[in-house]
Structure formats: C-alpha cells, structure tokens
C-alpha positions as CSV (number, residue, x, y, z in Angstrom):
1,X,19.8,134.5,80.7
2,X,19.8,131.5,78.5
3,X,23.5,130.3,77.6
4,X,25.0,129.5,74.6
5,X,24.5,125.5,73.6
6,X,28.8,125.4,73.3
7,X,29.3,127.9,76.5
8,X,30.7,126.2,79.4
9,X,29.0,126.4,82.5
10,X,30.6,128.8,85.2
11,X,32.0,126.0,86.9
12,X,34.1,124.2,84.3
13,X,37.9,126.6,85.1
14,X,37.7,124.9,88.6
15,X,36.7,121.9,87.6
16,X,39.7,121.8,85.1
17,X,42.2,123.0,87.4
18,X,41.2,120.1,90.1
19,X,41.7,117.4,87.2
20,X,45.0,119.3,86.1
21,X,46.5,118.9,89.7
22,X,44.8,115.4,90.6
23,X,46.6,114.3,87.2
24,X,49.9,115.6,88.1
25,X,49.9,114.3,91.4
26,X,49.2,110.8,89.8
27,X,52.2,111.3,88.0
28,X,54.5,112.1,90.5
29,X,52.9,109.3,92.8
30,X,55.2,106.2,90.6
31,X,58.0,108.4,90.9
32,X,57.7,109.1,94.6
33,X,57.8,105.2,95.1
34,X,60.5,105.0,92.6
35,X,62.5,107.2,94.7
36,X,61.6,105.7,97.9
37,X,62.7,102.0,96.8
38,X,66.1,103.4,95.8
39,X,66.2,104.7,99.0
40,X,66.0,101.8,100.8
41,X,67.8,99.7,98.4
42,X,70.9,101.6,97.9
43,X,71.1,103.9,100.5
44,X,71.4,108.0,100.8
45,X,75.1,107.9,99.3
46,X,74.3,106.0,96.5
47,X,71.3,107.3,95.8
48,X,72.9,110.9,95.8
49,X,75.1,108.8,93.2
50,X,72.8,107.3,91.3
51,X,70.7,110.6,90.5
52,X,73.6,112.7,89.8
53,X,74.6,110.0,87.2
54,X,71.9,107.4,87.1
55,X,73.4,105.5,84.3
56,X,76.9,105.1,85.9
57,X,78.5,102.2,88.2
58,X,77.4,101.7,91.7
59,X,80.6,103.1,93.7
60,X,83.3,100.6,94.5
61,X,83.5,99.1,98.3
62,X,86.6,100.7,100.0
63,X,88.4,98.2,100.8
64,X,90.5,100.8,103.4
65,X,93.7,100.0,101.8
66,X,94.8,103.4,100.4
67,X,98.6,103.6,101.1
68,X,101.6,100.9,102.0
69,X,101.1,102.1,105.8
70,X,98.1,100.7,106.0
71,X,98.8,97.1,105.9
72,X,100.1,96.6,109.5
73,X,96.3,94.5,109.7
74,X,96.1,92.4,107.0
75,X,95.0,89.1,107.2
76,X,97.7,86.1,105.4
77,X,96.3,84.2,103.5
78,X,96.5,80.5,103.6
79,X,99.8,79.2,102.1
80,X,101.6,82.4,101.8
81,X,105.2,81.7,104.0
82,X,105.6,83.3,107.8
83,X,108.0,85.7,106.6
84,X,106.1,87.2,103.5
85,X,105.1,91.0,103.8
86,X,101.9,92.3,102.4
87,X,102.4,95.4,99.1
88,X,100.2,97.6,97.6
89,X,99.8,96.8,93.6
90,X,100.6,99.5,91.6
91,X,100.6,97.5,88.5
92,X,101.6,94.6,86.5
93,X,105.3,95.4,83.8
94,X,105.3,92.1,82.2
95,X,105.3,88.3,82.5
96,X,108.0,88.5,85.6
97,X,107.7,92.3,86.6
98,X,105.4,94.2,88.9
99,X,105.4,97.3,90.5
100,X,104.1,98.2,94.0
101,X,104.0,101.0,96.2
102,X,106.7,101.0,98.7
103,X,106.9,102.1,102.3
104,X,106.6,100.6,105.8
105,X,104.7,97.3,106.4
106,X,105.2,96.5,102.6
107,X,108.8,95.3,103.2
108,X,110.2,97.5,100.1
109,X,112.4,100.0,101.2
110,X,112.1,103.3,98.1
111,X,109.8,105.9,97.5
112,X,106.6,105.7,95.2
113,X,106.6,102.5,92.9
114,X,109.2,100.0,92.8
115,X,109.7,97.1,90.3
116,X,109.7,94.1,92.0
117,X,111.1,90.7,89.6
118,X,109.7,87.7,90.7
119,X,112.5,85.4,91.4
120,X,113.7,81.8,89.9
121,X,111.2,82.8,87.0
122,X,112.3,84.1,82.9
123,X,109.0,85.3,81.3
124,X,109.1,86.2,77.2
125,X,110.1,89.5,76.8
126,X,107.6,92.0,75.4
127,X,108.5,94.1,72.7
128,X,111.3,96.8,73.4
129,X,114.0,98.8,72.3
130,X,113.5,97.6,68.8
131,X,113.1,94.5,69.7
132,X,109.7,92.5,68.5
133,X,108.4,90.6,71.5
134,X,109.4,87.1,72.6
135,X,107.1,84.4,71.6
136,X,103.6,84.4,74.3
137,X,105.3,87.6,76.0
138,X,102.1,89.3,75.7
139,X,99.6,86.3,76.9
140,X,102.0,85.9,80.1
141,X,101.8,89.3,80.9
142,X,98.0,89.0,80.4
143,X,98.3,86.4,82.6
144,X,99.6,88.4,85.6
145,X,96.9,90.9,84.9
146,X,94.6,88.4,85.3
147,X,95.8,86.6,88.4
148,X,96.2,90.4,90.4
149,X,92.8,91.7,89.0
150,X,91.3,91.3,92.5
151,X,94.4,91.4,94.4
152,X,94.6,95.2,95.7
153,X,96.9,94.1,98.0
154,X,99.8,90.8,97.1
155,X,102.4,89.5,99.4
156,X,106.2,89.0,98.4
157,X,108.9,86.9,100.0
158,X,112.6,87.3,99.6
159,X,115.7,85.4,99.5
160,X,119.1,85.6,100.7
161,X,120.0,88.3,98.1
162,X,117.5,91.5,98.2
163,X,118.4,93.0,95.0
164,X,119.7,92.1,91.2
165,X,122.0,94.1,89.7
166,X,119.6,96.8,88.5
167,X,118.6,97.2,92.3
168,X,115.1,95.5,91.9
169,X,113.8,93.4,94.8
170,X,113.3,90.0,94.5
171,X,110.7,88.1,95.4
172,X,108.7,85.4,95.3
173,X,104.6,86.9,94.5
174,X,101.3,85.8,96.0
175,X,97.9,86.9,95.3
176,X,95.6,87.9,98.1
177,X,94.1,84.5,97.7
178,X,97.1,82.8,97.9
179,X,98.3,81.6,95.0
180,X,101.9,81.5,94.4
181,X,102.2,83.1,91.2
182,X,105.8,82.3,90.4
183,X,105.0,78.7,90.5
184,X,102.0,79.3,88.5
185,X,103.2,80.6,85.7
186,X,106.0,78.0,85.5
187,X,102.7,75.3,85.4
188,X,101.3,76.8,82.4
189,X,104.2,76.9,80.5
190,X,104.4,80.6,80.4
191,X,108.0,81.1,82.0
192,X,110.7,79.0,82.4
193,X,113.3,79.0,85.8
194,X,116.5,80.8,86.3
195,X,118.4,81.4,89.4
196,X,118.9,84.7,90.2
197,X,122.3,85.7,92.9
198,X,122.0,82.2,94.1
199,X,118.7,82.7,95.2
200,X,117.1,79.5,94.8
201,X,114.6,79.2,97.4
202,X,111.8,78.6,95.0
203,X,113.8,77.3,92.4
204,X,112.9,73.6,93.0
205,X,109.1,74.6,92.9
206,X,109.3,76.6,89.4
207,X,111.8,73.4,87.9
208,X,109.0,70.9,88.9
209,X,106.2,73.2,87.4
210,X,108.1,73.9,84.7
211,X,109.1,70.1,83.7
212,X,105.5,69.1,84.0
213,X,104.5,71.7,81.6
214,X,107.6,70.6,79.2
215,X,106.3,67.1,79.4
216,X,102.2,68.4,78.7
217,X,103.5,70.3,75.9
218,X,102.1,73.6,77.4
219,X,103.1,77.1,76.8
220,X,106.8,78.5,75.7
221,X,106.7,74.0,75.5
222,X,104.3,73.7,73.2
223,X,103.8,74.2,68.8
224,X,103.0,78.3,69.5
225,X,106.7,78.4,70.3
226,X,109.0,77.2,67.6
C-alpha cells in the first residue's frame, strides 16, 4: 500500500525513543562527573553536606575541644608563663572582661561561664546603667574580639590574689598564639594600668606599654580622647 508523503515510516516511534534516552543519558553524563569530582574532593561527609545545602559553608574542622575537661593535652604556646592554665572562651564582656567556661584543667573553679578581669589593666567602660560609654570603650572591646577570633582555647595566669572583690578571677590573658593581651592593649593605647589587691605581677609590663603609647600619642593618649 503506498503511504502517505507526511506518514512516518513504521520505524520512526523506536527510533525516537532511542534518541530520547541516548539524549538523557548525555545529560546525566556532566552531572555524573560533577558528582564524582565532589566526591573525591570533599569527601562522603561533605558531600552529603554540600547536596543537602549546596550553597552553605563547608563544615568547620573540630578542633576536639568541646568542654574545659578536655584541655589536659594542650600544647603552650611559646611565651605563655610555666604556671598558666589553658580556658575554654566563652566570650569577650568588654575591653578588660572575658568569660570562659570553667571546670577542671582550666584552672577556674565555678560552674558554666565565669568572668575573668584581666589584671593591672583599666579598659573604657562601655555604656551601662545609664551611663554613655567611656571614650574608645567600644573599639577596645572590638579589639579583644579581634585578638580571640581564632583563639578557641586562651591561657590565664594569676597572681598572689585569686579574686577582686566581686569574686572575679584575675588574670593575666593569652591567646592561643601567644600573645599577651594585657600588655597588648596597654601598647595601643586602648587601656591604661591599675593594680588590682596588690597584684602587680604584670604591672611593670602594662606601665612600660602604656608610657610608650602615652609618648606615641596612641589610643585613650591621643586627640579621639579629650
């Protein structure tokens, strides 16, 4: 029987279906090799991550510091004294003020978080009670912040007097690179010393930082600060 010139020949359905799948299998070949790079990039935890929410952060490293007991192994860094004990941050209060999670191995006797004032040190006072805030109170603050941003873990150093008067430690504050914040901040002019219970172990540092600052004009020492 002769066909129609526009009919199809009785081939054409199967012909179409093979393009249909050899098409779709080209398009899942790019993301088969997508997949498969991720894969070996990232991993089969992250990757789990990554397509549940593909457009978030990779997942922090765990640094295996969850509590204040487990610090028995940490590793001092250079310049931090013999007798300073590793803390768990909690979080920075102000320019003299932090709070850290007490317990054993952090050498803070309490429960939960603890302020801890950073001895031979006087920060500007933020804004309080009514109060407006003491001139650069929030930019030493900010400071702090900035100075602990990679320090899960700090390490404090006492005196011969534990505790003020409103029963906070005291203590002198290093970051886990080392750097002796209370002397720090005394450099740049954002605190200024005090002595604390005649704890003055540190005093002599902080007076020497805080002179050369004086003299450089820097900070609380400078034209911000009438």
């Amino acid at each position: 029987m002769q066909r129609d010139a526009h009919s199809e020949p009785a081939s054409a359905p199967a012909a179409h279906s093979r393009a249909r799948a050899g098409g779709a299998a080209a398009a899942r070949r790019p993301l088969a090799l997508w997949l498969a790079a991720v894969l070996v990039l990232t991993g089969c935890g992250e990757l789990e991550a990554l397509l549940t929410d593909p457009w978030g952060a990779p997942p922090a490293t765990d640094t295996g510091v969850h509590s204040a007991e487990d610090l028995a192994g940490e590793e001092r860094p250079a310049g931090v004294p013999a007798d300073a004990a590793p803390a768990l941050l909690d979080r920075v209060v102000d320019g003299d003020t932090i709070r850290v999670l007490a317990g054993e191995g952090s050498g803070i006797s309490g429960d939960g978080s603890v302020r801890v004032r950073l001895l031979n040190i006087d920060a500007p006072e933020l804004a309080r009670d009514g109060r407006a805030a003491e001139c650069l109170a929030e930019t030493a603050t900010a400071r702090v912040e900035e100075l602990l941003a990679d320090s899960e873990v700090v390490w404090l150093a006492a005196d011969a007097v534990d505790r003020d008067r409103f029963d906070r430690p005291l203590r002198g504050l290093w970051t886990a690179e080392g750097v002796f914040v209370n002397e720090l901040l005394a450099a740049e002019g954002l605190a200024t010393s005090v002595l604390f219970n005649d704890n003055d172990r540190f005093l002599a540092a902080v007076e020497e930082a805080e002179a050369a600052a004086a003299r450089a004009g820097r900070g609380v020492h400078g034209d911000a600060c009438p």
